[in-house]
N, C-alpha and C positions, 0 to 999 in steps of 0.2 A: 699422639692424637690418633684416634683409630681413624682408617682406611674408609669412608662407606662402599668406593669404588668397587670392592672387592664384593660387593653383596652380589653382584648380579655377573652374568658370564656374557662377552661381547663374540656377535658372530662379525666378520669384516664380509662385505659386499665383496662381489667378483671383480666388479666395476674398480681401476685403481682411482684412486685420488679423492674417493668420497669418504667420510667420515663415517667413523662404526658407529652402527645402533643399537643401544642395549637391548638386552633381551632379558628375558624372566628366568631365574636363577630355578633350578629342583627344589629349591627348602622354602616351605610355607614361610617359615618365621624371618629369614632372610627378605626376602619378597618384601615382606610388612613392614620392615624396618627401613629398606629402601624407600618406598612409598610414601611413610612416617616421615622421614629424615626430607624428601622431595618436597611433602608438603606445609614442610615448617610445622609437623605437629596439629595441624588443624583440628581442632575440637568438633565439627562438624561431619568428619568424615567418620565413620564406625567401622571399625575393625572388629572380628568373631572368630575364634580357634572352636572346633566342634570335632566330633567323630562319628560314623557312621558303619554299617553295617555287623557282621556276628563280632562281637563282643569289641564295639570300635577298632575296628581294625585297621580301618582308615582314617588317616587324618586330614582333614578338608578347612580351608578358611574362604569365610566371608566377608567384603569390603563393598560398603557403598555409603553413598554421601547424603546424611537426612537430611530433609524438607524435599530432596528430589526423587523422591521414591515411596510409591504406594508400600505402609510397615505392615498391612495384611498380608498382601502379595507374596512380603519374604518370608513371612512365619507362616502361613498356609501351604506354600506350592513349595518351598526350597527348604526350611529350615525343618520345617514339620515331616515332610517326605524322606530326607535326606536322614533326618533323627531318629525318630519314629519308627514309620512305614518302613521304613526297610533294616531297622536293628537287629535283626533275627535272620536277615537274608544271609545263604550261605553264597560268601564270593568267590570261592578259590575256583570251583567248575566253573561258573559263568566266565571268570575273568580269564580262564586257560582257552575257555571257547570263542572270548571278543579280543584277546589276544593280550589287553593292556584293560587293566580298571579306569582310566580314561575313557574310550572307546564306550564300556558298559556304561557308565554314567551318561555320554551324548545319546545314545541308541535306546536304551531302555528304562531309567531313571528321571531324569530331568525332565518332566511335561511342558516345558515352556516353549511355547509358540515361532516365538524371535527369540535367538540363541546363537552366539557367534564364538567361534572359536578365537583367541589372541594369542601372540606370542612376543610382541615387540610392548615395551613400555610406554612408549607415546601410545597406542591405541589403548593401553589399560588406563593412562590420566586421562586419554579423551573419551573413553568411554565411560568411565569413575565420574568423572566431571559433567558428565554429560544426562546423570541421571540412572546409568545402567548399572546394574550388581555384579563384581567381578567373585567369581566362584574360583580359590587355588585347593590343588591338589599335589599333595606331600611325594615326592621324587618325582615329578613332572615340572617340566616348564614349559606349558601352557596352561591357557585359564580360560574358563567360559565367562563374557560378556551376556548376559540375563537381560533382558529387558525390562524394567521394570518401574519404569518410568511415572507420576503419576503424582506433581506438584501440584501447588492451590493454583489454578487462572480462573481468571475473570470469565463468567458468563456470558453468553451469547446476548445481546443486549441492541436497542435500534441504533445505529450509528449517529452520532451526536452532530456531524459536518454535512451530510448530505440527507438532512431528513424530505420524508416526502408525505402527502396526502395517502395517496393511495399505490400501494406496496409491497413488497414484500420487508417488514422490521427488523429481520437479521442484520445484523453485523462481524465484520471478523473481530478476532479477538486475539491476545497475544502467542497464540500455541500453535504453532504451525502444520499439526496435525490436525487439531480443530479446522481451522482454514481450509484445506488440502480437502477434508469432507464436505466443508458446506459447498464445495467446487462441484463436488461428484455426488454431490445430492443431486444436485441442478441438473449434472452433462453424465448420464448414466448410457456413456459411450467409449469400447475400448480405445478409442483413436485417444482420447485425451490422456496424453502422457504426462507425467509429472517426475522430476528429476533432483535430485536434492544431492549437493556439494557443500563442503562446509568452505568459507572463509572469515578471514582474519588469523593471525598468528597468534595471538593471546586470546580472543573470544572464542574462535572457531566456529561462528554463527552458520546454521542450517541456514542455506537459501534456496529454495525450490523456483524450477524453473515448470512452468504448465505451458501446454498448446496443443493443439489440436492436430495429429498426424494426419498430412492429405487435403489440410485445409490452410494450416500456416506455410507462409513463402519457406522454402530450405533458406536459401540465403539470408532471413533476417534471422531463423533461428540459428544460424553459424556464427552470425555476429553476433547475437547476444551472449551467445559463450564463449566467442572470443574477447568479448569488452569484458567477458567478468571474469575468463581465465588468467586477463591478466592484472588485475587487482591484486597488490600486495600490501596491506596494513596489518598493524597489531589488532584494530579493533574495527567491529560492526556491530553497534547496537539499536539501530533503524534502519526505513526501507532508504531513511534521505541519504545514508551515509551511499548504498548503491545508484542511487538516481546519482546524485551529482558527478560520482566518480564513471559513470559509462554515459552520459548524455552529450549530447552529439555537438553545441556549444554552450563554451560556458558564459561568455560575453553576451550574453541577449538577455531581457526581462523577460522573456517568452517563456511558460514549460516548455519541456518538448519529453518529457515524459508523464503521463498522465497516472495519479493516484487516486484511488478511493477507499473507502470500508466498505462498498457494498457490494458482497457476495454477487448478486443479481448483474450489476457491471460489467463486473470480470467476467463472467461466465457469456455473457452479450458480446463483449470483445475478443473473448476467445471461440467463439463461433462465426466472428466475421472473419478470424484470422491472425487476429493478434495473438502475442504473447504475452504470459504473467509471470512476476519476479515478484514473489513471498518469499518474505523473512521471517524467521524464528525473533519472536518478542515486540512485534511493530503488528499493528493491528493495520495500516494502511501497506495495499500491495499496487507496483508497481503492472503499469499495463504500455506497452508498444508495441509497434510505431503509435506516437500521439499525433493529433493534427489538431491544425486551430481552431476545425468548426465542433470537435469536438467537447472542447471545454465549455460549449455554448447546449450543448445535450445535457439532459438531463433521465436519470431511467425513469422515470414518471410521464416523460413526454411517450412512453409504448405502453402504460396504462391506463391512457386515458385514448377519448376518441380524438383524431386525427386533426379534425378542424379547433378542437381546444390547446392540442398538444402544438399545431403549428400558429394558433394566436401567441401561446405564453412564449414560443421560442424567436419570436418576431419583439414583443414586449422584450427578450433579454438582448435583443442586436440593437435595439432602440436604447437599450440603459448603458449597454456597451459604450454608447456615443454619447451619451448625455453624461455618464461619470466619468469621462474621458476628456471631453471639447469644453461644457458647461462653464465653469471657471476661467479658461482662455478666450472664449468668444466673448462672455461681462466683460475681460479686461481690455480685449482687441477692439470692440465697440467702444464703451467707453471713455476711454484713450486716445484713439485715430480715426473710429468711423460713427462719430457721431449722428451725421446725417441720414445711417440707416436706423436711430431710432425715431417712431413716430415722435411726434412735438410731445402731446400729454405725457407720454411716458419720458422722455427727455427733461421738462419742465422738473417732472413728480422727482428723478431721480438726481438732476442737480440740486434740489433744494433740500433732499436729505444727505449727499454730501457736502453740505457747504459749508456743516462744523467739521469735517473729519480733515485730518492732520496729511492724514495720508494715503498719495497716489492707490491706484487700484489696484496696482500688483504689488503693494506690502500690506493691504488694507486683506488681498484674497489669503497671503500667504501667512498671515497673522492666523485668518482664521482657520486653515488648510492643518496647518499646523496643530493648532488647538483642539482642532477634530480630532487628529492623528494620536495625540497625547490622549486625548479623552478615551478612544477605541481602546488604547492598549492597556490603560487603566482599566476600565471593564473586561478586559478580557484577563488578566492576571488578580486582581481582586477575586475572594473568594462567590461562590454565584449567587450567593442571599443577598449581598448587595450589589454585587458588580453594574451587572443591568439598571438598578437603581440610582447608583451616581453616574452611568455614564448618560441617561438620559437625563436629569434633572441637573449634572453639572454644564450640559449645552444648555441646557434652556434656562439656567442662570447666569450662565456666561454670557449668552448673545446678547441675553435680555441687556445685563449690565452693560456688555461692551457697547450697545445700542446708546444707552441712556447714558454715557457716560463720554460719547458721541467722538469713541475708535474708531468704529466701522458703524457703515449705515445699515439701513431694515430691507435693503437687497441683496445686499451680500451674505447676509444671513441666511435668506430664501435659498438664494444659488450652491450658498453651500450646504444646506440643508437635504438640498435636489439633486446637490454629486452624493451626499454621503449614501441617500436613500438609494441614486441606480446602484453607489458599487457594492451591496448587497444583494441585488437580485441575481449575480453569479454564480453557478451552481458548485464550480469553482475556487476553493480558497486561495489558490495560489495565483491560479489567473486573477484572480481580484487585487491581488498585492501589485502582481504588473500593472494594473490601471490605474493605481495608488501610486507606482513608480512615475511611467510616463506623464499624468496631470502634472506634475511640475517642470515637466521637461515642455510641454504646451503652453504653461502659462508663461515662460520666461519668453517663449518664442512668441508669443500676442504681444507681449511689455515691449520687447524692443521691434518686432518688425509688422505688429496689426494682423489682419486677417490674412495679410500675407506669408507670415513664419506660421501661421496655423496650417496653412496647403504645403508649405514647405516641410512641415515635418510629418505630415500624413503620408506626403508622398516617399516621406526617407522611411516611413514605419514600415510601407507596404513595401518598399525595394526591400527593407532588413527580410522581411516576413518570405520573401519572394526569396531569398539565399538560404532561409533554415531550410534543415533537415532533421528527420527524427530516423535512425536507423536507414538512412538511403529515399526515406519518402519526402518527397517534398511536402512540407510543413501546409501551404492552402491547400492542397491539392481538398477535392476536385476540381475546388474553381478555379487553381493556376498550379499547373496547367489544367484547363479545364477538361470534365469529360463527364459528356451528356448522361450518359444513365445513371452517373453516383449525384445526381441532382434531387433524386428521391427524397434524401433525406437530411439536406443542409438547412435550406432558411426554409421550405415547407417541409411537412412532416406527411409524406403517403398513408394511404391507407395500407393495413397488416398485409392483404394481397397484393399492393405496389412493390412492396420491400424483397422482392423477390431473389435480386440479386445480392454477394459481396462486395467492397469496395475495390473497383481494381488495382489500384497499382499495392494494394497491400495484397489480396490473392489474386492470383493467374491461374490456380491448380485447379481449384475447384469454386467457379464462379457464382454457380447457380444453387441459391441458397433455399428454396423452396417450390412445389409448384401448384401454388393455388389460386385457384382464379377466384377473380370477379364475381362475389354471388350477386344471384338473379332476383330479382324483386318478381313477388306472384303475378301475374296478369290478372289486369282489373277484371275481364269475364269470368274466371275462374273463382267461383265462391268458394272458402277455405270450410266453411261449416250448411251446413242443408238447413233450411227452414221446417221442422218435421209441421206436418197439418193438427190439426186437432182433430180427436175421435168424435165422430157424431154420437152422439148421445139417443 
């Protein structure tokens, strides 16, 4: 059985007790066969033997992997240049004068932009794999790494989770240089650094870290590299696989990392201080420290003016509570405190329970349920119907379940009035936690009344009172509170209120603008002259 091992020449480290690492043998064909026999033969990866210069003199190979590679690129700038353009060049002076025909080809040949030199095998399969063009050269063991990157992605497109009225339509997209631009379209400021390490041991997924130099805390950007320095998995193929693995608990229904698609977000949270964690192939990028009043912002609330932007954000603390409490207070009243409903309404609603079978907390939980079944149907059905059965199967559900006298024509309402607030969350994840906790409320109205409802608000807010997101306490500003980050929680300031950063996420650089107060004209002051009329 032939040897492959023998294809490539192993250097040993200085370091004892580590393992050698191949290195790239002198003979093109050797190299190939290696690579060939690594890759099980893959059909997808192109191998090219060529010659170049006076009368081929040299022998050069090309290797890169299609569908990840612009094929103009290679026939224009590499194969054409290298073929062509230089078959007549005489190399034996040039190459006595750059010392090695290596040397000439990086310096004076190869026009490519990004160009990296290799010599260890793992960085030719990750750069091979990775979309790049490996260039080998006949009695040399090295290879130049091409960039040349230049797969089909998906379009710049409005983000389909956090749409808004009035906006900017961008969205990210799977390509993490795409991303990385529409970053520095927005922050056309050297401070904004951006940092890119690969993880996973089989994906080797790009993940780019952005923040703002001088404005982000040092200490939470050390933690953030330190939570993903130490990540060890075969695979990363979303931003959720980095959320879950570096968030700060995992036992809570709370985020405590905040995501979006929208460009304009991130760039707003990296100017207050935060930091962004972009993944190669996830269109949604990671943004911390997150806090709770966050997921209650929306980027449309600094689109609009100030008094609309802090009605609607008032309207989502109000749904907060209502898709929250709603179903536990019908069952807690109902059940135990009767006598805080008025008589009419009392009357009206025992005499449409008087056929139903069953108590109010399996009568809610029937429907709760039902709902929950119905949403995820609409959401996994294709979208020409989805939306379609999922409103026309409640409102033939209720209707029946109505008439067929499961549940009464108030429970319908109430659940009608949780489903409606837990979509006014700008939030999809937060919205799952209010999906969560409602049934942790209703259990607690069934057995202990309007009493296990305070009882477990007040265990929400101690939980909410222990998070943390990278070191920040999860309410802050309101716990611990602090007066100047009150600008923009449940009111929304005017663009010259907003003047400062949030503190306990920046201390470096606090003072984020300074524009005052514009002045309205003074009423004596006429803006335009009356001119007179010419006498005639």
């Amino acid at each position: 059985m032939f040897n492959w091992t023998k294809l490539f020449q192993k250097k040993e480290h200085s370091d004892q007790g580590k393992e050698s690492v191949p290195y790239l043998y002198d003979s093109i064909q050797k190299n190939m066969d290696y690579i060939k026999q690594t890759l099980g033969g893959s059909t997808d990866v192109i191998f090219r033997n060529f010659q170049a210069g006076e009368g081929g003199s040299i022998k050069l190979g090309l290797i890169f992997t299609d569908g990840l590679v612009k094929d103009d690129f290679i026939h224009d700038y590499i194969l054409r240049t290298l073929m062509s353009e230089i078959r007549e060049t005489t190399f034996k002076q040039s190459v006595t004068k750059h010392n090695s025909t290596f040397e000439l080809l990086k310096k004076h040949t190869l026009t490519n932009a990004e160009m990296e030199v290799v010599e260890e095998m793992d960085k030719v399969f990750n750069h091979l794999l990775s979309g790049k063009t490996i260039l080998l050269l006949d009695n040399c063991s090295k290879a130049f790494s091409i960039d040349s990157r230049g797969w089909e992605a998906r379009k710049i497109e409005e983000p389909s989770s956090q749409a808004v009225v009035r906006g900017p339509k961008e969205g990210f997209t799977e390509t993490l240089r795409t991303n990385t631009a529409l970053l520095r379209r927005r922050i056309k400021d050297p401070n904004l650094w951006i940092k890119t390490k690969p993880i996973g041991t089989k994906t080797q997924t790009d993940v780019a870290v952005a923040y703002m130099n001088g404005i982000a805390s040092d200490e939470i950007v050390k933690e953030v590299y330190k939570r993903l320095n130490k990540i060890d998995v075969d695979s990363i193929l979303d931003s959720g696989y980095i959320e879950e693995l570096i968030q700060d608990d995992t036992y809570t229904p709370f985020p405590t990392v905040y995501n979006t698609e929208r460009p304009d977000s991130i760039a707003a949270g990296l100017l207050e201080g935060r930091i962004a964690i972009i993944v190669d192939g996830s269109p949604f990028v990671l943004l911390v420290p997150a806090l709770f009043i966050q997921f209650f912002q929306s980027a449309e609330d600094y689109y609009q003016r100030a008094d609309f932007a802090t009605l609607v954000r008032i309207i989502r603390y109000l749904s907060f509570f209502l898709a929250l409490l709603t179903p536990s207070a019908y069952i807690a009243l109902t059940t135990y405190h009767q006598e805080m409903i008025p008589t009419s309404l009392l009357i009206s609603l025992s005499s449409q329970r008087e056929g139903v079978p069953f108590p109010a907390f399996v009568e809610a939980l029937i429907m709760e349920l039902t709902f929950e079944i119905l949403r995820e149907a609409g959401v996994r059905l294709p979208k020409a119907v989805g939306s379609a059965i999922s409103i026309v199967g409640a409102l033939v559900l209720g209707q029946a379940a109505v008439e067929a006298g499961l549940v009464s024509s108030a429970m319908v309402i109430v659940v009608s009035l949780t489903a409606i607030s837990s979509f006014v969350s700008p939030s999809f994840n937060f919205a799952i936690s209010i999906r969560m906790l409602r049934f942790g409320f209703m259990v607690l109205a069934a057995t202990f009344g309007l009493y296990g409802i305070l009882l477990g608000i007040i265990a929400m807010i101690l939980h909410l009172s222990s998070l943390r997101s990278f070191g920040v306490p999860y309410l802050s500003p309101m716990a611990p509170y602090i007066k100047d980050d009150q600008k923009d929680v449940i009111l929304r300031f005017p663009r010259w209120g907003l003047f400062s950063r949030p503190r306990l996420i920046n201390q470096t650089n606090i003072i984020r603008e300074d524009t005052k107060q514009p002045e309205p004209t003074p009423k004596k002051r006429k803006l335009f002259k009356r001119k007179g009329r010419k006498k005639t």
